[in-house]
C-alpha positions as CSV (number, residue, x, y, z in Angstrom):
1,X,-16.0,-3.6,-18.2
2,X,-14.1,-1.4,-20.4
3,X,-11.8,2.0,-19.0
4,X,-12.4,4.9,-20.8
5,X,-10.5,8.1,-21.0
6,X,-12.0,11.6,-20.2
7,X,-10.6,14.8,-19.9
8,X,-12.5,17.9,-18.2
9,X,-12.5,20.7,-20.4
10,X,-15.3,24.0,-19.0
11,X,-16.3,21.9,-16.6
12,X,-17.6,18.6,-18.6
13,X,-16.4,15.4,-19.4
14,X,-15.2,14.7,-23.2
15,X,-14.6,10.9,-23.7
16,X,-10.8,10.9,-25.9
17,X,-12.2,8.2,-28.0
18,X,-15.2,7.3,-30.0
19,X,-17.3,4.4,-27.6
20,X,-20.4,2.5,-28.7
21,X,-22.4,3.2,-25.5
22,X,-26.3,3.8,-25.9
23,X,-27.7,7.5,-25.2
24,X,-28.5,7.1,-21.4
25,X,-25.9,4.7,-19.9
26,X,-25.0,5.1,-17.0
27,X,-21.3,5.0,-16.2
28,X,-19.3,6.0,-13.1
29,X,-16.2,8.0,-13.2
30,X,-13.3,7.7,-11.1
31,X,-10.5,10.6,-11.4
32,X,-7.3,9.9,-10.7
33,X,-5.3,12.4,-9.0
34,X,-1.6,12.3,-8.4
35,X,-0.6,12.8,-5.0
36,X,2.3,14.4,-4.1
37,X,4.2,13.2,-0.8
38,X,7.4,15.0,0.9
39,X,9.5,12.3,0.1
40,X,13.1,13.8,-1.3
41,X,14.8,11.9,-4.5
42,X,17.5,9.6,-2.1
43,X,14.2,9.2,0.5
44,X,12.4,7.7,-2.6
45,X,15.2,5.7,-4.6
46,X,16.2,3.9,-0.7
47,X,12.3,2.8,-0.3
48,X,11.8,1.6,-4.0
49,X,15.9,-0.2,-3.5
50,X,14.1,-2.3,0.0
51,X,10.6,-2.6,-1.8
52,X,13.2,-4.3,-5.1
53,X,14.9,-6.1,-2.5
54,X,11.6,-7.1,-0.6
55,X,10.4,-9.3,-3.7
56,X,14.0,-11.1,-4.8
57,X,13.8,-11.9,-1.1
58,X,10.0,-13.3,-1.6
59,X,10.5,-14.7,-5.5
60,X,13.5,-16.3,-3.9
61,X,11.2,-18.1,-1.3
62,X,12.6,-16.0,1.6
63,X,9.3,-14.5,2.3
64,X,6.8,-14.9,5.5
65,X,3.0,-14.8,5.8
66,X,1.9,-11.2,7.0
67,X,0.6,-12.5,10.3
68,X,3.3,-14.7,11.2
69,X,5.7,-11.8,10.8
70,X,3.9,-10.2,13.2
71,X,3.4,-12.7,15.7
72,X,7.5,-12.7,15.6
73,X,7.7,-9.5,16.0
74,X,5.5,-8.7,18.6
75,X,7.4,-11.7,20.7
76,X,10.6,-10.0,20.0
77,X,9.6,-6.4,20.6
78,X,7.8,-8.3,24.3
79,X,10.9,-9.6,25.0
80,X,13.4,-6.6,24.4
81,X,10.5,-4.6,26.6
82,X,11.3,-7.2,29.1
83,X,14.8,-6.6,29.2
84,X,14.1,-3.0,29.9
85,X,11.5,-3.3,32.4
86,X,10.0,0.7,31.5
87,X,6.5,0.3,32.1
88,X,6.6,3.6,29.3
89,X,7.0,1.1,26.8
90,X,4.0,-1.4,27.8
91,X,2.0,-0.9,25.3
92,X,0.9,-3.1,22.2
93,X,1.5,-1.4,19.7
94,X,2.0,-2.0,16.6
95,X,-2.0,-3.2,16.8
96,X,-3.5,-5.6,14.5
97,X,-5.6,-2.7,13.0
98,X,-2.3,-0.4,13.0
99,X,-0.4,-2.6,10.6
100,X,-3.1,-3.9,8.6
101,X,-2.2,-1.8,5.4
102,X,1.3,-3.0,5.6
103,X,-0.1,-6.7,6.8
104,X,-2.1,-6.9,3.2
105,X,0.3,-5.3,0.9
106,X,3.2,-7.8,2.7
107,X,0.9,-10.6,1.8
108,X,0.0,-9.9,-1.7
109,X,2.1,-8.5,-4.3
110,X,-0.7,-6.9,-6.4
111,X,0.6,-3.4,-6.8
């Protein structure tokens, strides 16, 4: 599969570049769209300064499969709930399905 560029210009797609494609093929267009987020500049430079850290810690062979993390950290969080004894505080969170995002990108470093 080859990427192609396109721009939209009155509503159509113009490829940038010249492509050898037969009349009638069929291809499927993705757009990519930046997203903004309400991160401020220091909020942004402090999580890309723990995501740099994150991987010396892992290249360094300091790093932990996703779902043992977990495990430890539920067992921990259990254990300070313990200490406190609030029934408020019972529940299980963070879920399996809650942390699953985080769970895959902490357990690959395709990004």
């Amino acid at each position: 599969m080859h990427a192609l560029k396109v721009q939209v210009k009155n509503g159509g797609l113009v490829l940038d570049e010249p492509t050898d494609l037969p009349d009638g093929a069929e291809v499927e267009v993705v757009a990519i769209v930046a997203i903004e987020d309400e991160l401020s500049p220091d909020e942004r430079a402090g999580l890309h300064a723990s995501l740099d850290r994150a991987l010396d810690d892992s290249d360094a062979g300091r790093g932990m499969d996703a779902a043992e993390y977990l495990a430890q950290y539920r067992a921990r969080r259990e254990a300070r709930l313990s200490a406190t004894s609030s029934p408020a505080h019972s529940s299980s969170w963070p879920s399996r399905a809650g942390l699953s995002v985080v769970a895959a990108w902490a357990s690959s470093r395709a990004w």
